[in-house]
N, C-alpha and C positions, 0 to 999 in steps of 0.2 A: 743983406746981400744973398742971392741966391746961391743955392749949391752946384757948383759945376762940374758934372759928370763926362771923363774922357774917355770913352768905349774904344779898347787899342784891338788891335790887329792881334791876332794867335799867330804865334810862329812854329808850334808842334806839328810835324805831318799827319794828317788825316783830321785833324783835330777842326771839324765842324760847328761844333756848338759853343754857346755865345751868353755870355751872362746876363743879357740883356737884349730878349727876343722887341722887336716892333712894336709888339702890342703894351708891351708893359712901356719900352720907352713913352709912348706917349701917356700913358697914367701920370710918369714923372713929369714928362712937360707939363702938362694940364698941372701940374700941383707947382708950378714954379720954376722947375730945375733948367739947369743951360745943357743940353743936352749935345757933346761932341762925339760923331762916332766913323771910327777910322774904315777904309776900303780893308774888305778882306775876301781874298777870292772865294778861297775855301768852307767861310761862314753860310751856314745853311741858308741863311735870310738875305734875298736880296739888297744890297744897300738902298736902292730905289724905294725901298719899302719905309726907309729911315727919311730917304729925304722928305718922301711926300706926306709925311707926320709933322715936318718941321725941327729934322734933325740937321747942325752943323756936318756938313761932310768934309773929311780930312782925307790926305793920302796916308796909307800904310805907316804904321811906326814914324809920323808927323811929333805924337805928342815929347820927342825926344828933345825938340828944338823947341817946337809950338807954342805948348800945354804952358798958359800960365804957373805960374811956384802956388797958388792956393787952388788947384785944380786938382782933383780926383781920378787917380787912372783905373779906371776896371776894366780887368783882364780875368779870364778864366786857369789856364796853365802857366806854369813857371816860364823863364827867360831859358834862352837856353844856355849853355856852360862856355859859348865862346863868345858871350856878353859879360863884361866883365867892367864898365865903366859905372861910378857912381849913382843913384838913385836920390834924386832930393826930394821926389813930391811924396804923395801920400798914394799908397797903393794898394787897392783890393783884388786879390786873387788866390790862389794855390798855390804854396813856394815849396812845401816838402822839404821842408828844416825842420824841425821843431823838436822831431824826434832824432835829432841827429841825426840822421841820412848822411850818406856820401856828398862831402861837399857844403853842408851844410853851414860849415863856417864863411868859405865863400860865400853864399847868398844871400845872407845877413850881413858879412860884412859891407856890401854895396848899398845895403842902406845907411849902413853907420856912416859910412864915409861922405855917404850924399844929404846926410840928414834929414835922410828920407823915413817913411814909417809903412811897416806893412801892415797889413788888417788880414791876416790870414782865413780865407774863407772857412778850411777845418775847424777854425778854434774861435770861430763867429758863434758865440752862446749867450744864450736865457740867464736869469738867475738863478736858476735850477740845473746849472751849466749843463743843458739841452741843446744840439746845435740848431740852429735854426732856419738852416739850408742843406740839402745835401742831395746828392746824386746817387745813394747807396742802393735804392732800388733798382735803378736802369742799368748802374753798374752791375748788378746780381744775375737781371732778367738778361742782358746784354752778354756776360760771359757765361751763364749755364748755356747760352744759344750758340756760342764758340767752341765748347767743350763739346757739343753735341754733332756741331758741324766736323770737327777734330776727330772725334769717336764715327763719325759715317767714311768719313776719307780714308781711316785705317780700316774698315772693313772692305774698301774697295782697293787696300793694298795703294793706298794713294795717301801724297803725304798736304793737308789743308794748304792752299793757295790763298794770296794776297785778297784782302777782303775791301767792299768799298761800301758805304752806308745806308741802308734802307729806308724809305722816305715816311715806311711805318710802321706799328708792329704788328698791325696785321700782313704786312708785306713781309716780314720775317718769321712769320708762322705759317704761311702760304708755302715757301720756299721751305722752310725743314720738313715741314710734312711730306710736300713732294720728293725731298730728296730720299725721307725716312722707311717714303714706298716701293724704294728699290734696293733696301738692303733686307738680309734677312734678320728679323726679330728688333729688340729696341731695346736700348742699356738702361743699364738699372741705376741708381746715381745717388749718393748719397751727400748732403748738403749739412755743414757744421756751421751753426749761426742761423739756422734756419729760421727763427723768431725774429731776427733783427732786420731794417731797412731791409738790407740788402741779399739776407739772404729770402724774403719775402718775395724779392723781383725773382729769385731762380727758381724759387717755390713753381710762381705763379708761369713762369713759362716751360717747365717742367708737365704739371697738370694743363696745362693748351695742348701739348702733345700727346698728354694720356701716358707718360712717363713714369715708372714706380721709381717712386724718394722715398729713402730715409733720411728724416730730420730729425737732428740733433739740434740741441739748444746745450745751454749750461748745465743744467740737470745731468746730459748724458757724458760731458766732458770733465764734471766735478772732478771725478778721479782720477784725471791727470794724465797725459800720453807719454809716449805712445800710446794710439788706436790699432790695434791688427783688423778693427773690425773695415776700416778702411779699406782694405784687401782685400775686402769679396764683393764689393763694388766696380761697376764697372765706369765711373767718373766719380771721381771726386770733386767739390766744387766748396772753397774756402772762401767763407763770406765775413767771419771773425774780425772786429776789430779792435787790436790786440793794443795794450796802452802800459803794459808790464811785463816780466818776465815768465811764461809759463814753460813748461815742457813742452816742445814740441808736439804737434800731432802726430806725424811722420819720418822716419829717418831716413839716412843713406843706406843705413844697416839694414832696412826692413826692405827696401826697393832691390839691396843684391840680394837677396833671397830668392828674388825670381819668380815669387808664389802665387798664386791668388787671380783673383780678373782681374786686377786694375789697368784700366787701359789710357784713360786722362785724367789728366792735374789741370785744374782752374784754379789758382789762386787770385781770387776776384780780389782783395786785399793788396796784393801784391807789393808786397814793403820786402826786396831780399838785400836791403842796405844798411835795414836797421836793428835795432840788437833787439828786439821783442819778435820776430819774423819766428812764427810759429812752424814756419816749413822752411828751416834751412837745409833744403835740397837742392840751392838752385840759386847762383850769381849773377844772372842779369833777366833784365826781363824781355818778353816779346813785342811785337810789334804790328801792326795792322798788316802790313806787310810782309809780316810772313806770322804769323799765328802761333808757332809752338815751336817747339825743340822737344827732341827726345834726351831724357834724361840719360845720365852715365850709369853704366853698371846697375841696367834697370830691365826691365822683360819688355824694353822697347815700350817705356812709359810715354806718352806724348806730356810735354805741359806747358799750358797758356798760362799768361802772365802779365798781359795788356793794360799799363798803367792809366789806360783811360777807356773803359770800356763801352762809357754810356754813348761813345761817341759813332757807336753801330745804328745807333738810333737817335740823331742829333737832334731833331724837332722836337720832340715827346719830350726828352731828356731835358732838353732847355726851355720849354715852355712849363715844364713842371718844376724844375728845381726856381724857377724866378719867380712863380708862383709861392712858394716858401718864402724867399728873398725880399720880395717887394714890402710887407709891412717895416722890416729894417732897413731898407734899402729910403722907404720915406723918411726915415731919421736921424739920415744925413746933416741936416740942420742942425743937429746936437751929438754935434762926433764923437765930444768928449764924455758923453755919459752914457749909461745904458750896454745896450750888445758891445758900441764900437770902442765906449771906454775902458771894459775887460778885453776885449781884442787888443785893446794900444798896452794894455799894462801886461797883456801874455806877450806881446813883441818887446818890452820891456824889460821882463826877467828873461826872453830866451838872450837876447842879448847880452845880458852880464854874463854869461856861463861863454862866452867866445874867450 
């Protein structure tokens, strides 16, 4: 029997990109699959683009009623918090439980109830428990470009406006630079994680602008934070992906102080719910629609904290993480073994901990 894959609808605002770009869907048709893929306005890829491949077209959140019980939902972001009815099928996406998060108990438990199963996209690993998909780049490259647009608006005494997606990143290196030639001089920005995925994307559009980084890696954070060296920086940009408890990079205590250049916080990471959040300076996160907040009892710190970044550049973003995706994504056929059978046994044990 074939694999039947039900491509749903995103219901996050702004949230363009799509776990399953046109081009790859037909890869899977071509190799077998039943390919169902739901209307979404907001999805960068025309649906047109699905049908004329020979994809099933559904209306919006169809698969609630639809979706046969051995059907496949892939979805990219979590449900959101005033869905709260049972889960029976099987489902691939981002749920942001695992590490406890706010709410976490909820989110899981709607599988439980439904006898349902998640395949959490983070915790999609190798045997080398590598993940095998990830967004961490565009996330990187995506918020250092936020931070910078954040750091331009305060130099014009303006505070960053509601952002909408650029169709490339050359189309988003066109526009900072232009913007960059009407302030005077260019911040200096230091990136911690700068070896990893994602802080490689902030690296990399850091150096397009001709931007002085300091990169740090693990080497330069062995010794444990606080960092003051943070503070003669004029952004900071948190690309760390933190899985234990460290010290802090950053404190409340360092920010009343007043001192230093810091002028932006990007925490590309952006976890302020869970108990390993290396920068607890900061209870909720921002939004595409408005970009930053200034910190409390701070020298007027700006900080973004945009729980889905790559979606500044939703093409790039999702034609490359599926790109990663696609050789697992063929081995659907055998759910129970491999990537998706350590995927089923991590939803497994987070479960008995509810």
């Amino acid at each position: 029997m074939s694999v039947h894959l039900w491509l749903r609808a995103e219901t996050k605002p702004m949230e363009e990109r799509t776990a399953l770009p046109p081009a790859h869907a037909k890869q899977l048709l071509q190799a077998g699959f039943q390919i169902t893929v739901e209307h979404c306005p907001q999805r960068i890829f025309d649906i047109e683009s699905y049908r004329e491949i020979g994809c099933e077209i559904r209306t919006a959140h169809s698969w609630q009623s639809d979706a046969p019980a051995d059907t496949i939902i892939l979805g990219l972001k979590e449900f959101t918090e005033q869905e709260t009815f049972p889960l029976s099928h099987r489902h691939i996406q981002f749920a942001h439980a695992y590490k406890e998060q706010q709410g976490w108990k909820n989110v899981l438990g709607r599988f439980t109830r439904g006898n349902g199963t998640l395949y959490d996209i983070e915790f999609l690993v190798d045997e080398n428990q590598r993940r095998v998909a990830a967004f961490g780049y565009w996330a990187g490259y995506s918020g250092c470009a936020v931070a910078i647009m954040t750091w331009i608006a305060k130099q014009r005494g303006e505070t960053l406006g509601a952002l909408s997606s650029f169709p490339s990143r050359e189309a988003l290196i066109k526009s900072l630079k232009s913007d960059l030639i009407n302030v005077s001089g260019k911040p200096n920005i230091i990136i911690i994680g700068a070896r990893g995925r994602c802080g490689s994307g902030a690296l990399d559009l850091a150096r397009a602008l001709d931007i002085a980084v300091t990169p740090w890696d693990a080497t330069d954070t062995a010794k444990g934070g606080p960092f003051e060296e943070i503070l003669q920086h004029n952004i900071f940009v948190n690309c760390v992906f933190v899985q234990q408890m460290i010290p802090p990079f950053i404190t409340r205590e360092m920010l009343a102080k007043k001192t230093g250049s810091l002028q932006v916080i990007c925490d590309v990471s952006c976890d302020p719910f869970g108990d390993y959040n290396p920068l607890p300076i900061y209870q909720q996160c921002t939004h595409f629609d408005n970009p930053s907040i200034i910190l409390d009892n701070s020298a007027e710190v700006s900080l973004v904290a945009i729980d889905h970044l790559p979606s500044l550049l939703p093409k790039e973003s999702s034609e490359d993480f599926c790109n990663q995706l696609m050789p697992t994504l063929k081995t659907l056929g055998d759910i129970d073994n491999g990537v998706w059978g350590r995927a089923k046994q991590t939803f497994i044990d987070k479960v008995a901990l509810i």
